[in-house]
N, CA, C and O atoms as CSV, one atom per row, in Angstrom:
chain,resi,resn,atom,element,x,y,z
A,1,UNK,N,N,-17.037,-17.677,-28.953
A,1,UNK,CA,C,-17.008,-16.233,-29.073
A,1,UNK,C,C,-16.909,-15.611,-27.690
A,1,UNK,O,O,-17.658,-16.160,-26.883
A,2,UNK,N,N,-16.203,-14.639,-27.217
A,2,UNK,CA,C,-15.861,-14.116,-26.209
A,2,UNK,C,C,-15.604,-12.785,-26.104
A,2,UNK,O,O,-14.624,-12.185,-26.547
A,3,UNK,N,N,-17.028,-12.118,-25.171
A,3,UNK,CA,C,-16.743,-10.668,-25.656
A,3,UNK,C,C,-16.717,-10.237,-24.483
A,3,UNK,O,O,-17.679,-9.704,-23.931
A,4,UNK,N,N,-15.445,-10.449,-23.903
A,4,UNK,CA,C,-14.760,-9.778,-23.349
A,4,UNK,C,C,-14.002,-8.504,-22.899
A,4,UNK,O,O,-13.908,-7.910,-21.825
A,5,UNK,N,N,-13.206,-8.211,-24.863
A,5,UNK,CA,C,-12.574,-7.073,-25.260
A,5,UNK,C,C,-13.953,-5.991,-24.904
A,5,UNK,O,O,-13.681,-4.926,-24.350
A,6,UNK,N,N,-14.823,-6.178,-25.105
A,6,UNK,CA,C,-16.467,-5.174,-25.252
A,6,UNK,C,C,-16.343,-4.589,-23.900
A,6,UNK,O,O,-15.725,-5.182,-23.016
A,7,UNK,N,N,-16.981,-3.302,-23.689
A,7,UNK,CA,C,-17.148,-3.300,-22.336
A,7,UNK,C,C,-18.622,-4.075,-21.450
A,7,UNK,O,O,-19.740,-4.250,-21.936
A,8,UNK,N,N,-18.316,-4.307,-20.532
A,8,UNK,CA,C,-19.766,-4.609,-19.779
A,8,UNK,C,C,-20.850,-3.368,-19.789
A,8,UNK,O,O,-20.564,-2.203,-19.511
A,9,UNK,N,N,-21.652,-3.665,-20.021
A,9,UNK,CA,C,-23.009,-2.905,-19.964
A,9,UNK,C,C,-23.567,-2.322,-18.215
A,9,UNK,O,O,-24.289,-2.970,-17.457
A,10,UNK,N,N,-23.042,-1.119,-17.979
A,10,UNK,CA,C,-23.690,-0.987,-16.238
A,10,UNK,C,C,-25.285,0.030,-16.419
A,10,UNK,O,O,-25.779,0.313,-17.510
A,11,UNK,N,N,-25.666,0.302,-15.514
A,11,UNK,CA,C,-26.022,1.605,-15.197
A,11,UNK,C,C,-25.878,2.650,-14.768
A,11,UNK,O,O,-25.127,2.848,-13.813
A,12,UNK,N,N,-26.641,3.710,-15.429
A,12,UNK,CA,C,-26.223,5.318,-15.770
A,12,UNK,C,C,-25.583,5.764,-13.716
A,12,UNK,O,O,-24.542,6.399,-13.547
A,13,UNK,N,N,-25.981,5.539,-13.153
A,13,UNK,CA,C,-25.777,5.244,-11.758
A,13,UNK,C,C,-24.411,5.033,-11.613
A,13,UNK,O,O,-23.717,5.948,-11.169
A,14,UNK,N,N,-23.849,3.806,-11.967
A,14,UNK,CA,C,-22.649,3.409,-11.867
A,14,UNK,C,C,-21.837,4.086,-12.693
A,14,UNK,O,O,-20.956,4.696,-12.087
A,15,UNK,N,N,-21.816,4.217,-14.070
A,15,UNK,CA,C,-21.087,5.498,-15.087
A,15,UNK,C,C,-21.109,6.375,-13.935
A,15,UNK,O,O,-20.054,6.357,-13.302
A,16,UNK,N,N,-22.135,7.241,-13.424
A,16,UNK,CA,C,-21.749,8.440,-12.972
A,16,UNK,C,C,-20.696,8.158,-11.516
A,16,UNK,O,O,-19.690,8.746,-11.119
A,17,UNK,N,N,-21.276,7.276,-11.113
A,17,UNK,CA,C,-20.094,6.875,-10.017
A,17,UNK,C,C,-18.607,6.639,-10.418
A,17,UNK,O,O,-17.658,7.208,-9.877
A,18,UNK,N,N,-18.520,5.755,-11.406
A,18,UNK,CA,C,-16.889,6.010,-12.005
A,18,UNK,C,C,-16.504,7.129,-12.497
A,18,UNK,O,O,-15.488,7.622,-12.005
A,19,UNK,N,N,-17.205,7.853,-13.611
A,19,UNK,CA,C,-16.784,9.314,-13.642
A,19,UNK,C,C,-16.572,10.019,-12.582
A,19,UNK,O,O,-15.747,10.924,-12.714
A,20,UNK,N,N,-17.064,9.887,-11.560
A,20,UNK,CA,C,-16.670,10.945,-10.494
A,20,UNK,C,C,-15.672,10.896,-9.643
A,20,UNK,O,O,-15.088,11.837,-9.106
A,21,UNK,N,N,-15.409,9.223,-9.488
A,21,UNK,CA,C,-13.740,8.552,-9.035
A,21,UNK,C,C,-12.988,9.127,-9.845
A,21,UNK,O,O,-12.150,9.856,-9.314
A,22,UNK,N,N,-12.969,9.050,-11.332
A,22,UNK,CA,C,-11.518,9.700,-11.703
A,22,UNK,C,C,-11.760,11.266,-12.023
A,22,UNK,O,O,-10.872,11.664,-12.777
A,23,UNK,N,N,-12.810,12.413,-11.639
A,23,UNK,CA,C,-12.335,13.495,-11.953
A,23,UNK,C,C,-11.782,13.381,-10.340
A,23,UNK,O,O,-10.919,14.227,-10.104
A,24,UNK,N,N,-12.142,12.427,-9.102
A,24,UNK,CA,C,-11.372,12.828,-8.092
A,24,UNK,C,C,-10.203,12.543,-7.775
A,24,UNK,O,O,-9.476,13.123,-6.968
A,25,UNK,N,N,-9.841,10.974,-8.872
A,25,UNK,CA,C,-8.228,10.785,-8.838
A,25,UNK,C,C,-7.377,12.362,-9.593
A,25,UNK,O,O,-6.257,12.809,-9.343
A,26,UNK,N,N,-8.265,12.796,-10.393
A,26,UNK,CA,C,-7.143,14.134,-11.423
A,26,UNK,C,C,-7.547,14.877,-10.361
A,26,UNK,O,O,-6.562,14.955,-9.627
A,27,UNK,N,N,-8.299,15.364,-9.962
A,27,UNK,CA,C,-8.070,16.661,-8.849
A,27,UNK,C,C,-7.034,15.732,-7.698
A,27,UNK,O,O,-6.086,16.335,-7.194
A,28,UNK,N,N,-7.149,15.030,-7.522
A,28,UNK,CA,C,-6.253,15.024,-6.026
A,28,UNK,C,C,-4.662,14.601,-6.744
A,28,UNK,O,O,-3.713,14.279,-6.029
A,29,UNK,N,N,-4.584,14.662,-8.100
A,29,UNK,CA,C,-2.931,14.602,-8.450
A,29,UNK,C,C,-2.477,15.481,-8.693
A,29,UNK,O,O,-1.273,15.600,-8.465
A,30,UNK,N,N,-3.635,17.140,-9.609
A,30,UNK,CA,C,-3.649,17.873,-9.688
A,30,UNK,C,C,-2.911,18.875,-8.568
A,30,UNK,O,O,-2.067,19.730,-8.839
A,31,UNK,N,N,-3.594,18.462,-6.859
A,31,UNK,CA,C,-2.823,18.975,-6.158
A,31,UNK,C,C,-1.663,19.148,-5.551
A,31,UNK,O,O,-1.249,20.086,-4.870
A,32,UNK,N,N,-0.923,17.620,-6.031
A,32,UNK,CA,C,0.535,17.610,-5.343
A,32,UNK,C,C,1.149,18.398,-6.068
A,32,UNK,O,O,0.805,18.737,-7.200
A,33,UNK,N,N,2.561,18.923,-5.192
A,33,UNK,CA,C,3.491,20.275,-5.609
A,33,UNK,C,C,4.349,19.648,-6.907
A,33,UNK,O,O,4.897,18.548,-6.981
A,34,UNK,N,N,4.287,20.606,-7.800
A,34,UNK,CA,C,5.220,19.996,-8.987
A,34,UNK,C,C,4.639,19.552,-10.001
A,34,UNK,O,O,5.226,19.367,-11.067
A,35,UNK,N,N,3.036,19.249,-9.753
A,35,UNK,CA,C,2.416,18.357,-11.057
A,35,UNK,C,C,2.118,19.714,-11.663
A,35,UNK,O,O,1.944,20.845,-11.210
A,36,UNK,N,N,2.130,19.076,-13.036
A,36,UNK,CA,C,2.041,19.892,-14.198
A,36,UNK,C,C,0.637,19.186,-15.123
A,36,UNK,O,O,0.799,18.268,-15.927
A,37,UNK,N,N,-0.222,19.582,-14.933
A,37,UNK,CA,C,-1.862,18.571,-15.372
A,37,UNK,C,C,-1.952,19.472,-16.804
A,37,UNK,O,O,-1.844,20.683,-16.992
A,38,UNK,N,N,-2.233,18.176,-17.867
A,38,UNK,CA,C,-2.814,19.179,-18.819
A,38,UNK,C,C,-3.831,19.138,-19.086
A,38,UNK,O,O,-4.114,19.391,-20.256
A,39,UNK,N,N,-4.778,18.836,-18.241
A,39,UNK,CA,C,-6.398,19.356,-17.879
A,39,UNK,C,C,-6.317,20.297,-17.184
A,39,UNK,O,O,-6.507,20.103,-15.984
A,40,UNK,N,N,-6.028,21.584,-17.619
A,40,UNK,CA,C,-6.171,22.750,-16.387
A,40,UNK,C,C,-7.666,23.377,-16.353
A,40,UNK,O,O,-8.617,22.931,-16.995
A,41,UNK,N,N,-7.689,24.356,-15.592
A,41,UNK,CA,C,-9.192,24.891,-16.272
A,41,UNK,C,C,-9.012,26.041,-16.792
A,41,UNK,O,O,-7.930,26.629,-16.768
A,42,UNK,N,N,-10.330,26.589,-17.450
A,42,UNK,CA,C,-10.778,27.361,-18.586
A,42,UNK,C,C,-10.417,29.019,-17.519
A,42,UNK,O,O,-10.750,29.357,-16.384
A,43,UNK,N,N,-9.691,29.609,-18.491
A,43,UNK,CA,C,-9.902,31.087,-17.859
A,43,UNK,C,C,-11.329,31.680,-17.751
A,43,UNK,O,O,-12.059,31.611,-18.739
A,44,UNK,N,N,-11.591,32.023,-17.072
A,44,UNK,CA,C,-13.158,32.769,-16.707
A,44,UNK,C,C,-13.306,33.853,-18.199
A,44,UNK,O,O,-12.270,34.318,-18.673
A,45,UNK,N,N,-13.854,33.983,-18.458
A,45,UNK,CA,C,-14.513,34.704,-19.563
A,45,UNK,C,C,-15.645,35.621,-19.135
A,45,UNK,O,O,-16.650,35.175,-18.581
A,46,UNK,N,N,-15.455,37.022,-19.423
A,46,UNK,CA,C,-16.189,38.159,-19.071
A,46,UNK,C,C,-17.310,38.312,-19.675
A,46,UNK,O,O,-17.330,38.295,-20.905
A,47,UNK,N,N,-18.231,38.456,-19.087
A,47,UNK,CA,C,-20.045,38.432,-19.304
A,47,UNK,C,C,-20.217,39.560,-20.491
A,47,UNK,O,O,-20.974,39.599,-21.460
A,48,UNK,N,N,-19.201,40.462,-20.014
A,48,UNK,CA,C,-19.599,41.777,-21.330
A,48,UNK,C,C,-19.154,41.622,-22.849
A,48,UNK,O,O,-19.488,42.360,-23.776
A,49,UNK,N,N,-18.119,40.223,-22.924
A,49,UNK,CA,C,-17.831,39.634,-24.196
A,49,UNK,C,C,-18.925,38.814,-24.698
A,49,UNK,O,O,-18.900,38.409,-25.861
A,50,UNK,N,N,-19.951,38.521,-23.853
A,50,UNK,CA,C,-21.420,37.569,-24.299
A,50,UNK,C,C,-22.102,38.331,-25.434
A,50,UNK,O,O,-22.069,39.556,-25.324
A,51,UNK,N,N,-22.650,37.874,-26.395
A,51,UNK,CA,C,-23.378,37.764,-26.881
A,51,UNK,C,C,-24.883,38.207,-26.189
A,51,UNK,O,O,-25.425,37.304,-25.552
A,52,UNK,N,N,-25.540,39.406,-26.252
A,52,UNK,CA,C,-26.623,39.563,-25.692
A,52,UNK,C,C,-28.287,38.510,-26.212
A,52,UNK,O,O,-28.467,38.203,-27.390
A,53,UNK,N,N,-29.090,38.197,-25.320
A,53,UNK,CA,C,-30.081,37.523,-26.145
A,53,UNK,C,C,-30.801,38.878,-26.387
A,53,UNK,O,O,-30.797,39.986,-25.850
A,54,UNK,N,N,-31.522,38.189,-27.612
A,54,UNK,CA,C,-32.485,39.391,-28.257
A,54,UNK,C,C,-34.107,38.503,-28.527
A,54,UNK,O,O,-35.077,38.932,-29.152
A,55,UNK,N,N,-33.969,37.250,-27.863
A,55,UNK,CA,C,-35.354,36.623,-28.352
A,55,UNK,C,C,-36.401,37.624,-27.761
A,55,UNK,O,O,-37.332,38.031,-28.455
A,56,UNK,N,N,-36.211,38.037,-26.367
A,56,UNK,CA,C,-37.078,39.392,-26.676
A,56,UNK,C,C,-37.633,39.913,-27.368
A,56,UNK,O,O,-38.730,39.816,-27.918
A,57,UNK,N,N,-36.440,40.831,-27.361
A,57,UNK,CA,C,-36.476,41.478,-29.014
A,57,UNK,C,C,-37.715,40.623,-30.168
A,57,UNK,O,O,-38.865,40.953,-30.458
A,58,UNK,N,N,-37.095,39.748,-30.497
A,58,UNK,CA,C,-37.161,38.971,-31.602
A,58,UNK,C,C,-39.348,38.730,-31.485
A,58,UNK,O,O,-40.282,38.993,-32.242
A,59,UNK,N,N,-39.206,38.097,-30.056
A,59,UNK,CA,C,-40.600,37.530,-30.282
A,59,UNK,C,C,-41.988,38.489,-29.828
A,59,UNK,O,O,-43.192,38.316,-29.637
A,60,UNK,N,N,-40.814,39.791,-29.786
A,60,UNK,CA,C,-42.125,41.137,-29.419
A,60,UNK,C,C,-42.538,40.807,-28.086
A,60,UNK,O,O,-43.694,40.599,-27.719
A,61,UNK,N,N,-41.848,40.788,-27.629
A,61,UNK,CA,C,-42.215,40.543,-25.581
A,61,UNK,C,C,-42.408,41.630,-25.433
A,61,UNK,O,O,-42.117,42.435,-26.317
A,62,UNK,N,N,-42.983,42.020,-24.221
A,62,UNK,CA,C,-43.492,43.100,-23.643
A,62,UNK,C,C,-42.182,43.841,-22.872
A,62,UNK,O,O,-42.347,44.884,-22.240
């Protein structure tokens, strides 16, 4: 039996270290002239379209 195909088991340490190699391989391809990424980012979204909290409200705060 050969479990190979499986991935190896690391630590949360190392995950975060590879995740952070490839959001830096997509940002640095992101920047050459001409690329077209379809990970772009999120348009900013205006605070006055939020949803106000009301737990205030809700839990009789002062």
């Amino acid at each position: 039996m050969t479990d190979s195909n499986e991935p190896r088991k690391i630590d949360l340490a190392e995950a975060m270290r590879q995740k952070l190699q490839q959001k830096k391989q997509q940002q640095a391809a992101s920047n050459k002239p001409g690329f077209t990424g379809t990970q772009q980012t999120k348009a900013m979204k205006s605070q006055n379209t939020k949803k106000p909290n009301n737990q205030r409200r809700r839990t009789g705060g002062s």
